[in-house]
DSSP file (Angstrom, degrees, kcal/mol; ACC not computed):
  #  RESIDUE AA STRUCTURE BP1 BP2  ACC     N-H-->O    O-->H-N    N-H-->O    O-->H-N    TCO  KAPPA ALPHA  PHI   PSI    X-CA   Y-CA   Z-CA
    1    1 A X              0   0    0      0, 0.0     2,-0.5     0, 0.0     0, 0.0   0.000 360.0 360.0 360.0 127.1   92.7   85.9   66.1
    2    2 A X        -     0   0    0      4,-0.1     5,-0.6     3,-0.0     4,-0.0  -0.276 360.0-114.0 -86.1 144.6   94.8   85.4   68.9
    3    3 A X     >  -     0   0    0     -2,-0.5     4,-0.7     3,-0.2    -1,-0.0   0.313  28.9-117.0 -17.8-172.4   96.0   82.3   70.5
    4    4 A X  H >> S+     0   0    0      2,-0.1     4,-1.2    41,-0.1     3,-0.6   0.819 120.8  47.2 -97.2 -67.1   94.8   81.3   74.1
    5    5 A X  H 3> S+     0   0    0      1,-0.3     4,-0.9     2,-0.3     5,-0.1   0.524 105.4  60.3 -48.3 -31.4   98.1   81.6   75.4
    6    6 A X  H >> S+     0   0    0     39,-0.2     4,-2.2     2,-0.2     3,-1.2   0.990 111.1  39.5 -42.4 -71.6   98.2   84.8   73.6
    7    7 A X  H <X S+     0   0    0     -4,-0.7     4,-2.7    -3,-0.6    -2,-0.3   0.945 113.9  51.5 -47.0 -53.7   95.2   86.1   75.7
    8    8 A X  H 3X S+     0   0    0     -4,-1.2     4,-1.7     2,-0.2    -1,-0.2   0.851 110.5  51.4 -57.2 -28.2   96.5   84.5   78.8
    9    9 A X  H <X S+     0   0    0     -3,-1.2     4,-2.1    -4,-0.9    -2,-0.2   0.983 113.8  46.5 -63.5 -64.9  100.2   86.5   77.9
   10   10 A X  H  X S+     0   0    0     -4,-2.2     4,-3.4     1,-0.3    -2,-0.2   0.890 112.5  50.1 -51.2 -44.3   98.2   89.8   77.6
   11   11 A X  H  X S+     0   0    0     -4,-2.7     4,-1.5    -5,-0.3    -1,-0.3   0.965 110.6  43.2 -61.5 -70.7   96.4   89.1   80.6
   12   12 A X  H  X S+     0   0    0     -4,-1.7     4,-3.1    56,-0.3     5,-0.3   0.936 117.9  51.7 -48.2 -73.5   99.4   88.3   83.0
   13   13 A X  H >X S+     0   0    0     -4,-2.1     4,-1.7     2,-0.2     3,-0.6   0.856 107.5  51.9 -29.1 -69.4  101.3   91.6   81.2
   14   14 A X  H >X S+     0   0    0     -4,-3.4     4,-2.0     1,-0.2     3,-0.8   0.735 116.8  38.4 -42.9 -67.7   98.3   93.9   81.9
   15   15 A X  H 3< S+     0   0    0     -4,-1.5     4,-0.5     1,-0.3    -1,-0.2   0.859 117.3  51.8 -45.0 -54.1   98.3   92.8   85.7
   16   16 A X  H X<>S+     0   0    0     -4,-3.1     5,-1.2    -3,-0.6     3,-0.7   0.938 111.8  45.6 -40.4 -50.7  102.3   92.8   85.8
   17   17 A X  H X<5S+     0   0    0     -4,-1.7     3,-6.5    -3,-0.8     2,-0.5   0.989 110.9  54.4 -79.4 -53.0  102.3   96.3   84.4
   18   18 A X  T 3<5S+     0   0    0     -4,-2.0    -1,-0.3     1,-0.3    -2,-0.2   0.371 106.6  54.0 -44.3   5.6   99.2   97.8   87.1
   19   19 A X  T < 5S-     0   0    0     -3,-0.7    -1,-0.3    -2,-0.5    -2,-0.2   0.194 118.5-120.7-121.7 -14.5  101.1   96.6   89.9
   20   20 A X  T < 5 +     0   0    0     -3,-6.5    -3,-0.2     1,-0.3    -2,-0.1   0.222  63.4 129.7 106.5 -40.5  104.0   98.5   88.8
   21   21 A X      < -     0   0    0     -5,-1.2    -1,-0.3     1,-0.1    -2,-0.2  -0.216  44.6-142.1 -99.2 160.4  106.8   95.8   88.3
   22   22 A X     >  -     0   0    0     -2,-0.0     4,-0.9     1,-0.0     3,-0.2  -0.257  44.4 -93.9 -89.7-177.9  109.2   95.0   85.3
   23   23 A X  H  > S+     0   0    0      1,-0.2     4,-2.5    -2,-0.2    13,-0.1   0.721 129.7  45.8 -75.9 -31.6  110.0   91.5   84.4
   24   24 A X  H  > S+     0   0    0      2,-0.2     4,-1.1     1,-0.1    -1,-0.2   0.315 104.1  57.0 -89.8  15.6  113.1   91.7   86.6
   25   25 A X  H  > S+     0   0    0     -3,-0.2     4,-2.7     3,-0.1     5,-0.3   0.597 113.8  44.0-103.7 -39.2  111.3   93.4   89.5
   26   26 A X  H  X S+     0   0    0     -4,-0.9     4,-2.9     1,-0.2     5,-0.5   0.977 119.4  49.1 -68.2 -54.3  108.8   89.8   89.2
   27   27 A X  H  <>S+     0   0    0     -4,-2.5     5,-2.5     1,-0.2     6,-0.6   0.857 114.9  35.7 -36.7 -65.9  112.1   88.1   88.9
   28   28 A X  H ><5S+     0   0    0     -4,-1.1     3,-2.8     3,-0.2    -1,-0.2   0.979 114.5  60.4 -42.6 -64.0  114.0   89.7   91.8
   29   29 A X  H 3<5S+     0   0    0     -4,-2.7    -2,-0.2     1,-0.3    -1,-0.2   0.718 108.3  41.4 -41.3 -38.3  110.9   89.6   93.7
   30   30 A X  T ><5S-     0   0    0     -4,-2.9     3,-0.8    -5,-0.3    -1,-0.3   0.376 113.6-113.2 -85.8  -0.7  110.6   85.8   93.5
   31   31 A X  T < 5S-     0   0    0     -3,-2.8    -3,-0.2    -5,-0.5    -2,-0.1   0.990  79.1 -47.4  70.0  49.2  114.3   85.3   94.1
   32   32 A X  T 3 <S+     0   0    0     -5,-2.5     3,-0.4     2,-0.3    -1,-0.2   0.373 108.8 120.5  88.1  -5.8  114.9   83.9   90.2
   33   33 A X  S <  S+     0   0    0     -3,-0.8     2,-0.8    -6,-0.6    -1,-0.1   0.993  85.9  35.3 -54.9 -56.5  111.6   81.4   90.4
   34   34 A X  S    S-     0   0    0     -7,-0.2    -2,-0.3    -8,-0.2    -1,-0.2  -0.848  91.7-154.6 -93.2 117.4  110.4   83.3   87.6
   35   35 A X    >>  -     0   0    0     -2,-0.8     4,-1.1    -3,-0.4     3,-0.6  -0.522  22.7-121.2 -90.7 142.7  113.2   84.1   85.6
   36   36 A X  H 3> S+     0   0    0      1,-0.3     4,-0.6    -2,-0.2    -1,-0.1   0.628 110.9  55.4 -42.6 -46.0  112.4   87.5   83.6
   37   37 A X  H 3> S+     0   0    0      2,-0.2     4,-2.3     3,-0.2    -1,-0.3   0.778 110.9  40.8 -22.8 -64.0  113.0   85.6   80.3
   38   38 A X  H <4 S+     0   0    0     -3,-0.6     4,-0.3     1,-0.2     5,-0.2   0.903 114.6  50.5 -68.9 -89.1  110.5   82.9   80.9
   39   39 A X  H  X S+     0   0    0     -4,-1.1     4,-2.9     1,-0.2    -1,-0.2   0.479 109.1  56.1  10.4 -64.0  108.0   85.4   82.4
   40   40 A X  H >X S+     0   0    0     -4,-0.6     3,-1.1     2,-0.2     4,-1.0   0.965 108.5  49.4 -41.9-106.3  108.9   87.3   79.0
   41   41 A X  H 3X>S+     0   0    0     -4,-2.3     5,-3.1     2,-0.2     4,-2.1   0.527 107.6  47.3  25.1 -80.9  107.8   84.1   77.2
   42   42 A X  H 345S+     0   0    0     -4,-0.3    -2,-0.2     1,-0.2    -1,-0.2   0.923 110.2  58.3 -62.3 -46.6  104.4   83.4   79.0
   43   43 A X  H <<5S+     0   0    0     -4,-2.9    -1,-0.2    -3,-1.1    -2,-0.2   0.551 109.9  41.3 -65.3  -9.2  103.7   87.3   78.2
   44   44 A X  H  <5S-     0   0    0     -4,-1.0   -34,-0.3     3,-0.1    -2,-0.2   0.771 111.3-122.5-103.8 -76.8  104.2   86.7   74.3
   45   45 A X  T  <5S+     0   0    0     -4,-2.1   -39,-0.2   -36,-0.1    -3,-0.2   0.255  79.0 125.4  96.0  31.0  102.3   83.5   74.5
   46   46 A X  S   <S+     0   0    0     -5,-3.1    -4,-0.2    -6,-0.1   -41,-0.1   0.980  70.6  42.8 -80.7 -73.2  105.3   81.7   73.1
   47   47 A X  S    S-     0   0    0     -9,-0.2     2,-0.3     1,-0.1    -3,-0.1  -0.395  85.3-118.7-100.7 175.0  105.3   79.3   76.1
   48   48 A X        -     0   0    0     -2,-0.1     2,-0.6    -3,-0.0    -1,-0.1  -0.632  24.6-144.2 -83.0 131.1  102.3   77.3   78.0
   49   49 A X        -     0   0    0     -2,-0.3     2,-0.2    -7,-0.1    -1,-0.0  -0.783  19.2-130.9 -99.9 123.2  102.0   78.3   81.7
   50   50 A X     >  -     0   0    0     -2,-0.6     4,-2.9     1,-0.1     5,-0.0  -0.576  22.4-108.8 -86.2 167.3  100.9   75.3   83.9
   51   51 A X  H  > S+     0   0    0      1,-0.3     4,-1.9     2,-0.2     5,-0.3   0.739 114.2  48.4 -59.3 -42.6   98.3   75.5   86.2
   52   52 A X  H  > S+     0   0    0      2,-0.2     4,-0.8     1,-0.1    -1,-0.3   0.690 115.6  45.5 -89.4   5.1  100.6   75.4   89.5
   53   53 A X  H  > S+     0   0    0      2,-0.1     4,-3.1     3,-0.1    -2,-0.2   0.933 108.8  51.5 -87.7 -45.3  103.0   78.0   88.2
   54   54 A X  H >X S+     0   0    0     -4,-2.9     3,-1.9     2,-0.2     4,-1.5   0.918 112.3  53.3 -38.2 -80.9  100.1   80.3   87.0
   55   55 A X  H >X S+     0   0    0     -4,-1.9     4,-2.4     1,-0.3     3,-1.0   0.839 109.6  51.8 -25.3 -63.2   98.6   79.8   91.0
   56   56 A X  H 3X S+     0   0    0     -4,-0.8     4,-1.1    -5,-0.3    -1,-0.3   0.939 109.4  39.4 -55.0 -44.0  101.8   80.8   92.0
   57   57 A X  H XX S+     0   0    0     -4,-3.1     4,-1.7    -3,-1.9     3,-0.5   0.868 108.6  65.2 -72.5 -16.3  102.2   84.0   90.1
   58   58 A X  H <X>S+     0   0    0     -4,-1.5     4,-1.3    -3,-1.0     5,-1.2   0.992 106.9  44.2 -49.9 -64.2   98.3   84.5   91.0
   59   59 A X  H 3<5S+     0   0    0     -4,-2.4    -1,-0.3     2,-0.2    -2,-0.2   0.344 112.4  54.8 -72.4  -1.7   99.9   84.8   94.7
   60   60 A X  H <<5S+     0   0    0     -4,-1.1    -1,-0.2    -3,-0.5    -2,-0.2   0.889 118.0  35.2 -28.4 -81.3  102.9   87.2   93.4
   61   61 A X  H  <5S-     0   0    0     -4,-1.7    -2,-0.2    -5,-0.1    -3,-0.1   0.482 106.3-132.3 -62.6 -20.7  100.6   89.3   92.1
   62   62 A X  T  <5 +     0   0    0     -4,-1.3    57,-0.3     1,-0.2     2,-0.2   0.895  62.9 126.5  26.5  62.6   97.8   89.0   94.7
   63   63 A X  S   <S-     0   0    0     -5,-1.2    -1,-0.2     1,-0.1     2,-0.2  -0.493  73.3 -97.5-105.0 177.2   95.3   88.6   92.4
   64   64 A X        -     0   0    0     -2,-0.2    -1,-0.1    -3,-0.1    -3,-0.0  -0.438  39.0-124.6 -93.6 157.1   92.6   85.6   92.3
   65   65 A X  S >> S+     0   0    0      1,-0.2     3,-1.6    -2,-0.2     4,-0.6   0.662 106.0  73.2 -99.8 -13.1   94.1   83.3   89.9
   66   66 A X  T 34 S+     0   0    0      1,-0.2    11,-0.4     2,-0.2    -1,-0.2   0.707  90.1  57.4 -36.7 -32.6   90.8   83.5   87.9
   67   67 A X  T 34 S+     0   0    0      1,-0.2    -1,-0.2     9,-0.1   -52,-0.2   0.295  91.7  73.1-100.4  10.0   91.7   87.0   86.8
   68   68 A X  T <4 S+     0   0    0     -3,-1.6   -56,-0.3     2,-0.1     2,-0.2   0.757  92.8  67.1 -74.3 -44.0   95.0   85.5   85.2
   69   69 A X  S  < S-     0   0    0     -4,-0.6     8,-0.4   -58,-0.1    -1,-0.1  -0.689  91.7-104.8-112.7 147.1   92.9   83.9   82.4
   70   70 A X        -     0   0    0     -2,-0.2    -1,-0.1     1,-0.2   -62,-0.1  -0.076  41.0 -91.0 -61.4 141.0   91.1   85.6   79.7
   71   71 A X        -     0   0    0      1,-0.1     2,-0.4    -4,-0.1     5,-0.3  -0.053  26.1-138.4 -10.8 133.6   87.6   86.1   79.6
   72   72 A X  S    S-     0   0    0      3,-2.5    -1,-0.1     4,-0.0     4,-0.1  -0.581  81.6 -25.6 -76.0  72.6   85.0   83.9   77.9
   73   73 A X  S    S-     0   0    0     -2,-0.4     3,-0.1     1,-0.1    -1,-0.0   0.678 117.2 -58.2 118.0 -20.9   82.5   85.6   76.2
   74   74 A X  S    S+     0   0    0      1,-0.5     2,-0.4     7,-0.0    -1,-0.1   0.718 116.3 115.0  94.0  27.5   82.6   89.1   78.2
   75   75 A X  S    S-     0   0    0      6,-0.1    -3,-2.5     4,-0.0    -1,-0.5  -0.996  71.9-126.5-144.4 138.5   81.9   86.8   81.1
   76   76 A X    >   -     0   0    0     -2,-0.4     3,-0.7     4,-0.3     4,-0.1  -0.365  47.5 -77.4 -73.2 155.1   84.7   86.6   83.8
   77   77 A X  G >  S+     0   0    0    -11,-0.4     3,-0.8    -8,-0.4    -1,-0.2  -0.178 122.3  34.1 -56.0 156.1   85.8   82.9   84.7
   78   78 A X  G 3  S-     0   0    0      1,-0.2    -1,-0.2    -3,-0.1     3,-0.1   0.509 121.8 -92.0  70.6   6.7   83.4   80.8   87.0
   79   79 A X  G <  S+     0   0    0     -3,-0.7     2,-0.4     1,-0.2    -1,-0.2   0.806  95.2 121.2  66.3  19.1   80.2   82.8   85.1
   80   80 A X    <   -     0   0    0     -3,-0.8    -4,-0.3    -4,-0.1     2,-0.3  -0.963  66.3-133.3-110.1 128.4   80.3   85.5   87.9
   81   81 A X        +     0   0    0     -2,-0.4    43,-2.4    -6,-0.1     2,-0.3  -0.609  38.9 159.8 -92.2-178.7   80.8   88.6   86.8
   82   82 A X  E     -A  123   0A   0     -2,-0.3    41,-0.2    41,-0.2     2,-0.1  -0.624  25.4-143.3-143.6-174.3   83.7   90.6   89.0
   83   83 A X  E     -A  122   0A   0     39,-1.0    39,-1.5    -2,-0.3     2,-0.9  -0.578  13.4-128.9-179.4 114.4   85.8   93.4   88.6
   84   84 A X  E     -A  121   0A   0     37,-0.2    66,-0.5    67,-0.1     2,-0.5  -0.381  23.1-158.6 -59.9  92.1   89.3   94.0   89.6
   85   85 A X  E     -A  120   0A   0     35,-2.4    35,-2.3    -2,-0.9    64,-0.2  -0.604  14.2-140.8 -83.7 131.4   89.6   97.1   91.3
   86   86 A X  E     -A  119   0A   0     -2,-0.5     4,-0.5    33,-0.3     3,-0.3  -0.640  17.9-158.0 -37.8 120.9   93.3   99.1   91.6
   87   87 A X  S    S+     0   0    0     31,-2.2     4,-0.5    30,-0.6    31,-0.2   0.586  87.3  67.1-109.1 -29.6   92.8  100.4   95.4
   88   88 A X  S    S+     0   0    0     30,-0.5    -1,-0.2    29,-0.4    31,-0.1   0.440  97.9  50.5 -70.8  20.3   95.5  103.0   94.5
   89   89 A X  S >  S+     0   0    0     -3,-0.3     3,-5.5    29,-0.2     4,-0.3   0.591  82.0  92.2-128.2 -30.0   93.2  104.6   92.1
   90   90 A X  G >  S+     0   0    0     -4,-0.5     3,-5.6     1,-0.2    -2,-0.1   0.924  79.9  67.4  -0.9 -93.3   90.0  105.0   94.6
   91   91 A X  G 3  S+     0   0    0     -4,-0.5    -1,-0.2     1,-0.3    -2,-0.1   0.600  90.0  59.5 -14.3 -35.3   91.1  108.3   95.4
   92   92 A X  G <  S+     0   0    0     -3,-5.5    -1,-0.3     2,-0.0    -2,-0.2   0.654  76.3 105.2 -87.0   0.8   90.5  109.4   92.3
   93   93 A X    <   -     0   0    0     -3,-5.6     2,-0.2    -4,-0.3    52,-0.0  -0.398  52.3-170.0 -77.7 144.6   86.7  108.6   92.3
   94   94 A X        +     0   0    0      4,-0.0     4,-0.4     5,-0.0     2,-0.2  -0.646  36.6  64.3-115.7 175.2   84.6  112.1   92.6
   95   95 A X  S    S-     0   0    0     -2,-0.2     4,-0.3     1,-0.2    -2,-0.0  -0.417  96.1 -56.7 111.1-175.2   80.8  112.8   93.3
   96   96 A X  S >  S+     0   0    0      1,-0.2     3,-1.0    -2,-0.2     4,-0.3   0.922 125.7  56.2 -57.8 -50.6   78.7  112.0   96.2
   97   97 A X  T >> S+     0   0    0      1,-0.2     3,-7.0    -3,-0.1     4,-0.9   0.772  78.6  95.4 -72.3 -22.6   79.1  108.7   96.5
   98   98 A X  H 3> S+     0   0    0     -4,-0.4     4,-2.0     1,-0.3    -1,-0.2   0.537  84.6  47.5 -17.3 -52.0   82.7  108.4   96.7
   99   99 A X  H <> S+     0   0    0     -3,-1.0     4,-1.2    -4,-0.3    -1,-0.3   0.675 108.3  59.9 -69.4 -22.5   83.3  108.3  100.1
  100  100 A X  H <> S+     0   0    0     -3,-7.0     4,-1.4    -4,-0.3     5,-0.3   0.800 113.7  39.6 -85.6 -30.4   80.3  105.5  100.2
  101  101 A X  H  X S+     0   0    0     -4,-0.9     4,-3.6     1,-0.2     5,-0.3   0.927 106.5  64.1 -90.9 -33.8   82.4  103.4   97.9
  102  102 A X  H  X S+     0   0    0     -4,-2.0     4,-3.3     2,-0.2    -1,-0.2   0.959 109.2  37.3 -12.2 -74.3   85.4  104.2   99.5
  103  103 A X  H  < S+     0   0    0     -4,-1.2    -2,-0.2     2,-0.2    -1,-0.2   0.777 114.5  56.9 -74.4 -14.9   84.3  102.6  102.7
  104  104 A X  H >X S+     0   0    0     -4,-1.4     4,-1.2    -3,-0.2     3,-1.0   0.882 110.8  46.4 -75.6 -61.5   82.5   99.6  100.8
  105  105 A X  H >X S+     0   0    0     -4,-3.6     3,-3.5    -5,-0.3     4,-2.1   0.991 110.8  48.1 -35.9 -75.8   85.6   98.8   99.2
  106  106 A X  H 3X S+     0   0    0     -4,-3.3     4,-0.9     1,-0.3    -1,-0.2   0.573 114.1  50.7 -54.6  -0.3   87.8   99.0  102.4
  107  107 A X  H <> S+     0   0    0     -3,-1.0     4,-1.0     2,-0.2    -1,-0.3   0.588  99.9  59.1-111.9 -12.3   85.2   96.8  104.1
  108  108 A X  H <X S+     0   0    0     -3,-3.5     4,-2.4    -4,-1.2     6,-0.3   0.920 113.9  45.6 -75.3 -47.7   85.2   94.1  101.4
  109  109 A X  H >X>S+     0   0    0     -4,-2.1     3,-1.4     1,-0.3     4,-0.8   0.933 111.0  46.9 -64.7 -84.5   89.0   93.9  102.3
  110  110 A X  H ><5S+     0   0    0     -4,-0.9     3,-2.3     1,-0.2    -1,-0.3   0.676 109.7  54.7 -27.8 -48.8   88.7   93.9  105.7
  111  111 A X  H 3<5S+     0   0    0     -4,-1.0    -1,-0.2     1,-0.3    -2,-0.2   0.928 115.4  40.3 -48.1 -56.4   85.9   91.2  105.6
  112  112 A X  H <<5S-     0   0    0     -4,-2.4    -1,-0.3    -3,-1.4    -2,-0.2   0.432 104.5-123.6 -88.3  17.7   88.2   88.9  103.6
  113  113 A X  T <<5 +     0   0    0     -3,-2.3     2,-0.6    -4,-0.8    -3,-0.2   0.793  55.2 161.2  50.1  17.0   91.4   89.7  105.5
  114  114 A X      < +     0   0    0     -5,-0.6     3,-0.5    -6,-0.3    -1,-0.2  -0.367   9.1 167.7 -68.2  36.0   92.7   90.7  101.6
  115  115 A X        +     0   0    0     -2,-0.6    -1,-0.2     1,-0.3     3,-0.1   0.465  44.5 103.3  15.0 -30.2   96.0   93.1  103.1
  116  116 A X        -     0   0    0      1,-0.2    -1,-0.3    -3,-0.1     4,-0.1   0.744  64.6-162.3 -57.1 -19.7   97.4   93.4  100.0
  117  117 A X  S    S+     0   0    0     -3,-0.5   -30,-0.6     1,-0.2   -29,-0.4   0.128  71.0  75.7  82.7  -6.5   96.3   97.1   99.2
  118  118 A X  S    S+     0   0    0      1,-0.3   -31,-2.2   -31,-0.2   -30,-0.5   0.778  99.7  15.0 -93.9 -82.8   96.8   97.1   95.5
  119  119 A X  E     -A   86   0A   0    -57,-0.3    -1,-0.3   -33,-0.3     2,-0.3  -0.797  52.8-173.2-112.3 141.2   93.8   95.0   93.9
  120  120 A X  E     -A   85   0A   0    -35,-2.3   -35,-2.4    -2,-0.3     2,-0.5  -0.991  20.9-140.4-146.5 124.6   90.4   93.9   95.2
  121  121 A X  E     -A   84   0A   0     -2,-0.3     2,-0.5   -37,-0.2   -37,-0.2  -0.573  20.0-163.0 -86.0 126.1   88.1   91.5   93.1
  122  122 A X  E     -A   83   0A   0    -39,-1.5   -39,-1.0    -2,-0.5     2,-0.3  -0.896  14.7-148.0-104.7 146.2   84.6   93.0   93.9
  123  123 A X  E >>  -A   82   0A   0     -2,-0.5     3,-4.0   -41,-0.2     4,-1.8  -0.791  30.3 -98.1-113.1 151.7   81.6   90.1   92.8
  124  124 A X  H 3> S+     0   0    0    -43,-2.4     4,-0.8    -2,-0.3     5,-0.1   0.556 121.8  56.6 -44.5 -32.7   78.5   90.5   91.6
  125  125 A X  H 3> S+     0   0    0      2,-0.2     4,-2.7     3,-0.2    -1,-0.3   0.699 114.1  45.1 -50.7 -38.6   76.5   90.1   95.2
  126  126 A X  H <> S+     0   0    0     -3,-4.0     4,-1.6     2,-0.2     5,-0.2   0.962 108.7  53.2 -82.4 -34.9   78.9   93.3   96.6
  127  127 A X  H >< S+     0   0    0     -4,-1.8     3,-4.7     1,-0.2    -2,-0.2   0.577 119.7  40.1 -62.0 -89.9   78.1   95.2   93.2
  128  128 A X  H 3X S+     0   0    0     -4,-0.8     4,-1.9     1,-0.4    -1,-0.2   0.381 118.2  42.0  -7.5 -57.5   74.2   94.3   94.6
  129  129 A X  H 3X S+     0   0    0     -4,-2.7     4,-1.3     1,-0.2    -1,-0.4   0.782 115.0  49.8 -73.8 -18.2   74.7   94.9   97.8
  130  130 A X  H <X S+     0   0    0     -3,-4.7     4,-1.0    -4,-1.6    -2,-0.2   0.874 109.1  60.1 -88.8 -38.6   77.0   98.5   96.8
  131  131 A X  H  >>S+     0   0    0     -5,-0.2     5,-2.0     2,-0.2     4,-0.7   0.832 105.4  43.5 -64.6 -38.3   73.8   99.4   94.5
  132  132 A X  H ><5S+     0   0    0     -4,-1.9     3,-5.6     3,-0.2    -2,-0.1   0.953 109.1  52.4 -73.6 -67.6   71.0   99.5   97.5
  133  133 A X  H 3<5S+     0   0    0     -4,-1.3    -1,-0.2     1,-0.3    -2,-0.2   0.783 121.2  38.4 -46.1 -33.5   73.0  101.4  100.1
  134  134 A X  H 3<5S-     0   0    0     -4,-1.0    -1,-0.3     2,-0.2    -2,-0.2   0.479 104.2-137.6 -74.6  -9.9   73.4  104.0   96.9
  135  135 A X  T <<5 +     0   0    0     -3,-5.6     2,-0.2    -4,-0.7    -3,-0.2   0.890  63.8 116.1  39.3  60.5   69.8  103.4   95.7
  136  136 A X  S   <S-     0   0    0     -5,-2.0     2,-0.2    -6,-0.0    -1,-0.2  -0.963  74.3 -78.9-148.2-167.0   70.9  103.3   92.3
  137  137 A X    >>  -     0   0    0     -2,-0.2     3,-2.5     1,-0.1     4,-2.0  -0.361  33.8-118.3-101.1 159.4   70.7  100.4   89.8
  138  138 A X  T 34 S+     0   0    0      1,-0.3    -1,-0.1     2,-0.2     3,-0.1   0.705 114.0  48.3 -32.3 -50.9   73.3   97.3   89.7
  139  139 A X  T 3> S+     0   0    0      1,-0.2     4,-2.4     3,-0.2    -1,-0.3   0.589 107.6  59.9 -87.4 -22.2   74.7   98.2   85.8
  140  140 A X  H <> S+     0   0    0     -3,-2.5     4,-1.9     2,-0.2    -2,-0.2   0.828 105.8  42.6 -80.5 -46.1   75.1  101.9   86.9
  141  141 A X  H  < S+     0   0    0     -4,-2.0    -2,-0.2     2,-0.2    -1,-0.2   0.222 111.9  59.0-103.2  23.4   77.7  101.1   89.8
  142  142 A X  H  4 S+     0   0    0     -3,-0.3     4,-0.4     2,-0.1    -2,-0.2   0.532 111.6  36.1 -98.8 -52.1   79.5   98.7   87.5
  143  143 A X  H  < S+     0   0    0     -4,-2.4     4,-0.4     1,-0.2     3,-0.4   0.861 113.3  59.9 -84.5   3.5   80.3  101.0   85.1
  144  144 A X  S >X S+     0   0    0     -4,-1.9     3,-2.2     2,-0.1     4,-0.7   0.950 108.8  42.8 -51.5 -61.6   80.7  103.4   87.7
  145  145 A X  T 34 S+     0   0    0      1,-0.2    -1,-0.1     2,-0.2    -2,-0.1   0.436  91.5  84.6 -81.5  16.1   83.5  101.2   89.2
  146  146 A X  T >4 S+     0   0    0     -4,-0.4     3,-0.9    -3,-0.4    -1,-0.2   0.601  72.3  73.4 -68.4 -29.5   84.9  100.7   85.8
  147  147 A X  T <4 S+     0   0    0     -3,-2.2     2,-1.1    -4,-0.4    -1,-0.2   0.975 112.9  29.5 -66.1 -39.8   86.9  104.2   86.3
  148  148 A X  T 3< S+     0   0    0     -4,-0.7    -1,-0.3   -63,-0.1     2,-0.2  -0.407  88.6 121.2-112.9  73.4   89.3  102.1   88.8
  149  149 A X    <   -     0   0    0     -2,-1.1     3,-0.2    -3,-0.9   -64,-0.2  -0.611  69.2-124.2-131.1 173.4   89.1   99.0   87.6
  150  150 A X  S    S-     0   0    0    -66,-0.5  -132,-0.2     1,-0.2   -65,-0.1   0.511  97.9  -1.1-111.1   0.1   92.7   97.2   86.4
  151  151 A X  S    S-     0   0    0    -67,-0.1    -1,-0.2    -5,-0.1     2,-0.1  -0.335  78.1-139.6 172.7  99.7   91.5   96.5   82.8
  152  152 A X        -     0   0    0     -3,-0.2     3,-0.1    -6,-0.2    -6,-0.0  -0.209  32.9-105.9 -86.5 167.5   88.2   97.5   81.8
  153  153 A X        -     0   0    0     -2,-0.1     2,-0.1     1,-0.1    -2,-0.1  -0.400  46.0 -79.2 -63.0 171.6   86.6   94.9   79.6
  154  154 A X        -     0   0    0      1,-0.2    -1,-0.1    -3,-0.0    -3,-0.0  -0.416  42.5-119.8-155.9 119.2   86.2   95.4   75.8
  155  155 A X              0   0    0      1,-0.2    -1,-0.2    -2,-0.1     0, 0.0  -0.192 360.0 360.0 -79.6 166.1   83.4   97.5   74.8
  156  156 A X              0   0    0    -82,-0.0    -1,-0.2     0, 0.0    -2,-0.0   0.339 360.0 360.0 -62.9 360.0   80.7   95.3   72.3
């Protein structure tokens, strides 16, 4: 079974790598705050990441820093579930509804002033709110938004 710092490594890769960057791209990109090595490190789960560095790479990454640390349980930290959607991978969604989630998406970003364009954490209240306008049910447009999701969770 693996460590927590293991999970928390795994976690921090998966995001690094869906975003695109190397360990010297996080490096450069922070001007040598995280040096590639250390980074390296956290991502094995050889060393412990404190709490304000982790925040900080949350805000690197422009992810919620909740979605740095591992699951509990199948259950996302803070007992809501979410799901991190890849906004470059939208596009690829087909059917009818596409275009409706399309614009549901881009309007949870707008709402929160979220600009970053890569990932957007949608919470259980938008799945709710994305399920009526679509009239279909709440567990149907979660795994629906599972196809663009940045790591879907671990089947049961």
């Amino acid at each position: 079974m693996p460590t927590y710092n293991e999970l928390v490594g795994a976690r921090l890769r998966s995001i690094r790598r869906q975003l695109g960057l190397s360990l010297q791209d996080v490096q450069r990109l922070t001007k040598g705050e995280f040096k590639a090595a250390v980074l390296g490190a956290y991502e094995r789960g050889e060393r412990s990441l404190s709490v304000p560095r982790l925040r900080r790479l949350a805000q690197v990454y422009g992810v919620p820093i909740t979605h740095m640390l591992p699951p509990e349980s199948g259950i996302a930290p803070g007992d809501e579930e979410t799901i991190v959607i890849d906004l470059q991978r939208v596009d690829e969604l087909s059917g009818t509804d596409a275009a409706v989630i399309e614009r549901f998406l881009r309007g949870i970003q707008l709402q929160r002033q979220d600009y970053n364009g890569r990932v957007l954490t949608v919470r259980r209240d938008d799945l709710k709110i994305l399920a009526m306008l679509l009239e279909q049910p709440t567990d149907r447009i979660t795994e629906r938004l599972r196809e663009v999701t940045i790591e879907p969770p671990p089947s049961p």
